[in-house]
LUMNU-703977 format. One line per field, with one value per residue (C-alpha): residue number from 1; x, y, z. Coordinates in nm, 4 decimals. Example, Ala and Ser with C-alpha at 12.3 -4.5 7.8 and 13.67 -1.06 7.14 Angstrom:
2
num = c(1/2)
X = c(1.2300/1.3670)
Y = c(-0.4500/-0.1060)
Z = c(0.7800/0.7140)
This chain:
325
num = c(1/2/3/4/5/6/7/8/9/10/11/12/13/14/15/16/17/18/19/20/21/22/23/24/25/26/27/28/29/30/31/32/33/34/35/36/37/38/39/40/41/42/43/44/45/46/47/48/49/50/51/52/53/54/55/56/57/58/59/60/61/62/63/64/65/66/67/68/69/70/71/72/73/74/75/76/77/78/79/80/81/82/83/84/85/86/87/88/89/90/91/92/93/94/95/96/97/98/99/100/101/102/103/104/105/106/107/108/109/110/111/112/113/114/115/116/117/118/119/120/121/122/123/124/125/126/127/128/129/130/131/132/133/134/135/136/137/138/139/140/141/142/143/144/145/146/147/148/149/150/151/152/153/154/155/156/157/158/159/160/161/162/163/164/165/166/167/168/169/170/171/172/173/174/175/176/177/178/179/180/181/182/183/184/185/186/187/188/189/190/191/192/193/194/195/196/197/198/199/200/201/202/203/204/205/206/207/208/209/210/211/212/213/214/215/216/217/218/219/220/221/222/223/224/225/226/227/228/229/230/231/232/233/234/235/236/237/238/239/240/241/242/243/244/245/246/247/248/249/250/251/252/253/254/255/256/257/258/259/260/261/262/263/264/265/266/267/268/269/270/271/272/273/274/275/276/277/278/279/280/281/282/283/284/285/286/287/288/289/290/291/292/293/294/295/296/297/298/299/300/301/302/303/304/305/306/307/308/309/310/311/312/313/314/315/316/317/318/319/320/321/322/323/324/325)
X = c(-2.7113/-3.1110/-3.0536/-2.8435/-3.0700/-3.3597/-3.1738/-3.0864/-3.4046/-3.5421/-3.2699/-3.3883/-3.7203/-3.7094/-3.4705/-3.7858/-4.0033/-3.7803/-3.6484/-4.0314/-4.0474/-3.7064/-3.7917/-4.1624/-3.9400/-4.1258/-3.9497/-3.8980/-4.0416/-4.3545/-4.5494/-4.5743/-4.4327/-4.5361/-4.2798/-4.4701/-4.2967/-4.4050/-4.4520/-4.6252/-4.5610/-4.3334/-4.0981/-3.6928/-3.7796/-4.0276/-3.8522/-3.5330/-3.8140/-3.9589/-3.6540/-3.5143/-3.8623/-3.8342/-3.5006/-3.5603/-3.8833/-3.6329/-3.3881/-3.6530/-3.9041/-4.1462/-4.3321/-4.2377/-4.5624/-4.5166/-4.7816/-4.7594/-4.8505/-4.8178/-4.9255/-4.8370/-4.4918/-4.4373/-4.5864/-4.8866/-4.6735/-4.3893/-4.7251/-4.8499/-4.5522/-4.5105/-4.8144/-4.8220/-4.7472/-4.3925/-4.3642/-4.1469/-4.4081/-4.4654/-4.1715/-4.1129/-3.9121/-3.7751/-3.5527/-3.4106/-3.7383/-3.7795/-3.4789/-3.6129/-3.9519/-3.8333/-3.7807/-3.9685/-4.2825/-4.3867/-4.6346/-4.5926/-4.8157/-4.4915/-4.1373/-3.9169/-3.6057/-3.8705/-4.0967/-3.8899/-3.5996/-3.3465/-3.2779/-3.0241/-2.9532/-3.0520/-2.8447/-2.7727/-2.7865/-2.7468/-3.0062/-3.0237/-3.0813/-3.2684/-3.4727/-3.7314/-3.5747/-3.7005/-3.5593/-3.3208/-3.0005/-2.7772/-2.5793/-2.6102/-2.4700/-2.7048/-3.0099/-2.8721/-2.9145/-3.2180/-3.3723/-3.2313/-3.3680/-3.7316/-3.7718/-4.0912/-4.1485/-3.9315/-4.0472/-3.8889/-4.0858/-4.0370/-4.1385/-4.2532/-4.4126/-4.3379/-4.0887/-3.9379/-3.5555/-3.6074/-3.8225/-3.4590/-3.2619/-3.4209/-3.4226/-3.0840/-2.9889/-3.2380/-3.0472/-2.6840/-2.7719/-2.9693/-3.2606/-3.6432/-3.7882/-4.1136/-4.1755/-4.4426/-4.5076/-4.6299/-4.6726/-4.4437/-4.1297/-4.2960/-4.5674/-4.2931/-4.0873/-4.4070/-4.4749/-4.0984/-4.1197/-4.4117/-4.2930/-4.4851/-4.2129/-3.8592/-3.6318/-3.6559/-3.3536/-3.5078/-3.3691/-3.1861/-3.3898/-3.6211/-3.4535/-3.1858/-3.4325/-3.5835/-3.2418/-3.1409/-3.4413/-3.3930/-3.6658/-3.5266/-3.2378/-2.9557/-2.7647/-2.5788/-2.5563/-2.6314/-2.3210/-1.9465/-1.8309/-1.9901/-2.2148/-2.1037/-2.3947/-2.3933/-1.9965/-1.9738/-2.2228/-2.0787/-2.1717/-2.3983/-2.0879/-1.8355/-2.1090/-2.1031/-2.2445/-1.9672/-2.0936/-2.4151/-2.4283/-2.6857/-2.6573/-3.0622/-3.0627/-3.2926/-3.3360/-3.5444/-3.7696/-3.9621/-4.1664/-4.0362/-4.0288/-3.9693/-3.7764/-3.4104/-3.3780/-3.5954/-3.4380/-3.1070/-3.2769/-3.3307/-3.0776/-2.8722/-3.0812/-3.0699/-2.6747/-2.6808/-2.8737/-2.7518/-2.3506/-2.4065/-2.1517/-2.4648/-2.6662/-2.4075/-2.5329/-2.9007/-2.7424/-2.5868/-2.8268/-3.0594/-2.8074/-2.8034/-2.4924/-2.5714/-2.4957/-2.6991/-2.5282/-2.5691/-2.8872/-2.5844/-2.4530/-2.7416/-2.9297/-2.6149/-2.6254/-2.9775/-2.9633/-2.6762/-2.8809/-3.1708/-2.8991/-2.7752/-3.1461/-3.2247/-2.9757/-3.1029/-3.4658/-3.3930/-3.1426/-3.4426/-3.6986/-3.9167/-4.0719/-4.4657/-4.7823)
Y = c(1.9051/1.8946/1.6382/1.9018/2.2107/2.0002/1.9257/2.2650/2.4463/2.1370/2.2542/2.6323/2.5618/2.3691/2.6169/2.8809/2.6258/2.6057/2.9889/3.0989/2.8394/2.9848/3.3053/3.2341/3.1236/3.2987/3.5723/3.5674/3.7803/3.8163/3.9041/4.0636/3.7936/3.7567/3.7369/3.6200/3.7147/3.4755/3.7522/4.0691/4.3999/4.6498/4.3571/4.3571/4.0702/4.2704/4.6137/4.3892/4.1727/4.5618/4.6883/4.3707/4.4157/4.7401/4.6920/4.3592/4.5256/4.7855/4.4952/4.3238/4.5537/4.3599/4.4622/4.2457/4.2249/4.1884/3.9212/3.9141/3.5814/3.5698/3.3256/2.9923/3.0459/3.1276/2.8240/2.9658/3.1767/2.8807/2.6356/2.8610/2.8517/2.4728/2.4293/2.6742/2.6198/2.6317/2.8630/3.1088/3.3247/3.2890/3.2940/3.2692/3.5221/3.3071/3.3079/3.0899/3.0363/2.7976/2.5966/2.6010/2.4925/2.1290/2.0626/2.2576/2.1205/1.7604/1.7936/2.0088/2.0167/2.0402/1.9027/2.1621/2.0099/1.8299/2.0731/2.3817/2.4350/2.7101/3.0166/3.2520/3.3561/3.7552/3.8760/3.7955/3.9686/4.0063/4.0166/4.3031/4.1869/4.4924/4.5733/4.8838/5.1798/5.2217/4.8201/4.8814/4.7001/4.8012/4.4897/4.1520/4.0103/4.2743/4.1127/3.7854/3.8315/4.0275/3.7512/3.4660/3.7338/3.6446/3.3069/3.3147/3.6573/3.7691/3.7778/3.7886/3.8471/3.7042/3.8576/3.5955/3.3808/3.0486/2.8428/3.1508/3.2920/3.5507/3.2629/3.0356/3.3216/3.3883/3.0293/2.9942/3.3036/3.1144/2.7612/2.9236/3.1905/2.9072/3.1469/3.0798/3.3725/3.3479/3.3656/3.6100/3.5164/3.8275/3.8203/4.0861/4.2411/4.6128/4.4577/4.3059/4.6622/4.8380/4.6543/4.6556/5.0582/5.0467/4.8214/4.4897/4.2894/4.2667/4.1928/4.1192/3.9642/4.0629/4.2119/4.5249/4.7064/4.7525/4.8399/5.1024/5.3585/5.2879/5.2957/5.5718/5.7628/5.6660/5.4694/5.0962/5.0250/4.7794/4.5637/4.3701/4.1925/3.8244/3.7419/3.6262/3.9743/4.3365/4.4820/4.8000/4.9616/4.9346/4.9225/5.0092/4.7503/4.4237/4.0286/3.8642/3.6647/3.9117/4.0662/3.7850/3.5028/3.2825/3.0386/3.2555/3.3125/3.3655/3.5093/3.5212/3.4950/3.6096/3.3750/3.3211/2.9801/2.8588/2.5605/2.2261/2.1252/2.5426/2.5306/2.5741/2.8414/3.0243/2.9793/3.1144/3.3896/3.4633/3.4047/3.5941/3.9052/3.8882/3.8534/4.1566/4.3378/4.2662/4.3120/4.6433/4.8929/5.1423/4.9380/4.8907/5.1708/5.1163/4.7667/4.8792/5.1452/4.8331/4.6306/4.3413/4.2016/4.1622/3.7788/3.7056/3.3076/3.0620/2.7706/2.5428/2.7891/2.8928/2.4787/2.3765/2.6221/2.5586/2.1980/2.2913/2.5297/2.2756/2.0325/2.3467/2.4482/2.0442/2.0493/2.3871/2.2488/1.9242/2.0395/2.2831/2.0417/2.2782/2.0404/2.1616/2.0155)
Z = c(-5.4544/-5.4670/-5.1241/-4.9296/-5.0487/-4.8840/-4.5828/-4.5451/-4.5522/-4.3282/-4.0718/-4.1322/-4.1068/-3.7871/-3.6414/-3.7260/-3.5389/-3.2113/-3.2125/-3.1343/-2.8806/-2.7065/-2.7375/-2.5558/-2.2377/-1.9338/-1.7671/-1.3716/-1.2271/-1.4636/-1.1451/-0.8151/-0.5771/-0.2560/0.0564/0.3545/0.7135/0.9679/1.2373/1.2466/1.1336/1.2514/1.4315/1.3519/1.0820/0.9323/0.9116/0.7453/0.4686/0.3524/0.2950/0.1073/-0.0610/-0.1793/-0.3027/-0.4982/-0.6650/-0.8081/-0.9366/-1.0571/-1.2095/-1.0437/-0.6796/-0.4231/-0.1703/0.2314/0.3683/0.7382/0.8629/1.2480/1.5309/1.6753/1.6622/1.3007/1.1998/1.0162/0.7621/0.7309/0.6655/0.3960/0.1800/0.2533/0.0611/-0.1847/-0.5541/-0.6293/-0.8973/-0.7479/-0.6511/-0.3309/-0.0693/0.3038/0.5129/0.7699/1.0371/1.3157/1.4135/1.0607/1.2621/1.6362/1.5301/1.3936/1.7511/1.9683/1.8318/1.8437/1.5651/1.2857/0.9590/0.7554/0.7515/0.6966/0.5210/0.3286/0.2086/0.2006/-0.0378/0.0848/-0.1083/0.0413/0.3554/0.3666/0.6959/1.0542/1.3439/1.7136/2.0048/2.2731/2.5834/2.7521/3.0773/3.1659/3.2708/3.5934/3.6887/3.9907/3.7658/3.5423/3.4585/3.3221/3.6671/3.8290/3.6603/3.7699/4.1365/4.0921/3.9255/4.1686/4.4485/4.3052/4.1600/3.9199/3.9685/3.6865/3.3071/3.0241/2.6758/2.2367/2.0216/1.7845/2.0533/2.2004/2.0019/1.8273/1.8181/2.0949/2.3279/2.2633/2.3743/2.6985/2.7397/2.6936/2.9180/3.1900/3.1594/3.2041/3.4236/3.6792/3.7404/3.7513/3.4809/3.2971/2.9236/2.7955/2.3896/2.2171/1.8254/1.7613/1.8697/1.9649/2.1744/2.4118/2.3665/2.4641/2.7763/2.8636/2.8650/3.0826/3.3382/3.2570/3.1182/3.3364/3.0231/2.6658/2.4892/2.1216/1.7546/1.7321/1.4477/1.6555/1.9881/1.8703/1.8147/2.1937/2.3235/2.1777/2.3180/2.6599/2.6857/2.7537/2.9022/2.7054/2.9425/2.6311/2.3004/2.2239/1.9976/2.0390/1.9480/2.0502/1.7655/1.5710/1.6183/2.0035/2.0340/2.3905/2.5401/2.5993/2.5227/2.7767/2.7550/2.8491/3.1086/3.3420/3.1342/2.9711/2.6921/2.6220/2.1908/2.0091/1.6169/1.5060/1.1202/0.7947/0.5115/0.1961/0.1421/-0.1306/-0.1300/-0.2668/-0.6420/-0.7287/-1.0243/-0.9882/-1.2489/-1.0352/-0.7121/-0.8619/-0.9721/-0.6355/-0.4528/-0.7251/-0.6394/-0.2847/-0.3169/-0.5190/-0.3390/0.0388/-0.0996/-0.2736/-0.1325/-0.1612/0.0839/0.3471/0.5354/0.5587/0.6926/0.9767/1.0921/1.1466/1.3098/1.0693/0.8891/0.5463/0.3926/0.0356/0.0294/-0.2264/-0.1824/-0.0924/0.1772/0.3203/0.3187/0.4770/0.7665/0.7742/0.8897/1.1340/1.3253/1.3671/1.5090/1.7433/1.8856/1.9197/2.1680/2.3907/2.3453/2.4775/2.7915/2.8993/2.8177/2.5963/2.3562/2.3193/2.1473)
């Protein structure tokens, strides 16, 4: 009896020693995290990362801080979180630009399937392929022969710069349509819309956030969408590919990164919250006024379509030959 009273209050007192120890577990978030969006502010990727922010901050109980990170492509902001300690805590917004960088670029100071480790991805949505509205056309077959009409005179504008999602789609429109247009690189998606309304830029195939309220004014002029199927925000404006350009797709997508060796607890976490959040029937709404489709997938999901899409833009980079330094 004395043997089994000993053992027992060992047991208790070691289960006193490793209760504390439980109990001291550190709670994510126990900190304001830091998103960084690898374009500047006020751009379709950035309007989508605020609100995601704002709404994770109130799931969390935690603020959720915007870093805009722009220039050379995206690279600096994707860089910064390929480096940074991976404690959860710092996170990239990303998009397909993550995916067309790994070929566009020769050199890059990261790898990212190496170094990045895929949380969730946020949304997708479509591209709005738009001119100025004082351009004589009023169709994608109209901008076609325009375009054909004057070969290098014609420009078309990204909004995140060379090597980014809206660069590959007027690339792509340029390879199928067989026209000689220009790319203008601006660092964000209302630079490009500005200098479309004023007449500098001929055409800008670019996000929808930031478009629809232009549009809607009167003051660009939408010629179609970039996806298989019309948008619902814009249900009256047909594909490029129904327009006159068969083959043309493009579906730009959000995602959340975090840097490699981030516990896997914590990228759960994450990608937990961003399901939550981007699936709420209360959110649906303030979805489709941007013109995103909500997603919130699981790190398998999202890592699998991930490496697909670096496969898919490997293939447009190479048959245009845009590989850069």
């Amino acid at each position: 009896m004395k043997h089994t009273a000993a053992a027992m209050a060992a047991a208790c007192a070691m289960l006193l020693l490793v209760a504390p120890c439980r109990a001291q577990a550190p709670k994510y978030p126990g900190k304001p995290v830091r998103l960084v969006v690898h374009i500047g502010p006020g751009s379709s990727m950035d309007i989508v990362a605020r609100v995601l922010g704002q709404k994770l901050t109130e799931r969390w109980g935690e603020q959720v801080i915007i870093d805009n990170r722009a220039g050379a492509g995206g690279n600096i902001g994707i860089d910064l979180v390929a480096k940074a300690v991976p404690d959860g805590y710092t996170i990239l917004f990303g998009s397909s630009s993550v995916a067309v960088s790994a070929s566009y670029y020769r050199k890059l100071p990261y790898d990212a399937l190496r170094d990045l480790v895929a949380i969730s991805q946020v949304s997708s949505r479509l591209n709005v392929l738009s001119v100025g509205p004082s351009l004589p056309v009023n169709s994608v077959k109209e901008l076609i022969a325009y375009a054909k009409a004057r070969p290098g005179q014609v420009t078309f504008g990204s909004g995140g710069g060379a090597g980014s999602s809206d660069h590959m789609a007027g690339e792509l429109f340029k390879l199928l349509a067989g026209v000689d247009v220009v790319h203008v690189p601006y660092k964000s998606g209302p630079a490009a819309v500005t200098d479309l309304i004023n007449g500098q830029l001929t055409m800008y195939v670019g996000g929808m956030p930031i478009q629809l309220p232009m549009i809607k004014a009167g003051k660009i002029k939408p010629l179609a969408t970039s996806g298989a199927r019309r948008a619902a925000a814009l249900p009256d404006l047909p594909t490029i590919a129904e327009a006159g350009l068969p083959g043309y797709e493009v579906n730009v997508w959000y995602g959340l990164f975090a840097p490699r060796g981030t516990p896997r607890a914590i990228v759960t976490k994450v990608a937990e919250g961003v399901a939550a959040v981007m699936q709420a029937p209360e959110n649906r709404e303030r979805w489709t006024t941007l013109g995103v489709d909500p997603e919130g997938t699981t790190p398998e999901q999202f890592a699998a379509y991930f490496r697909a899409d670096i496969e898919k833009w490997r293939k447009v980079v190479r048959a245009a030959n845009l590989v850069s330094d």
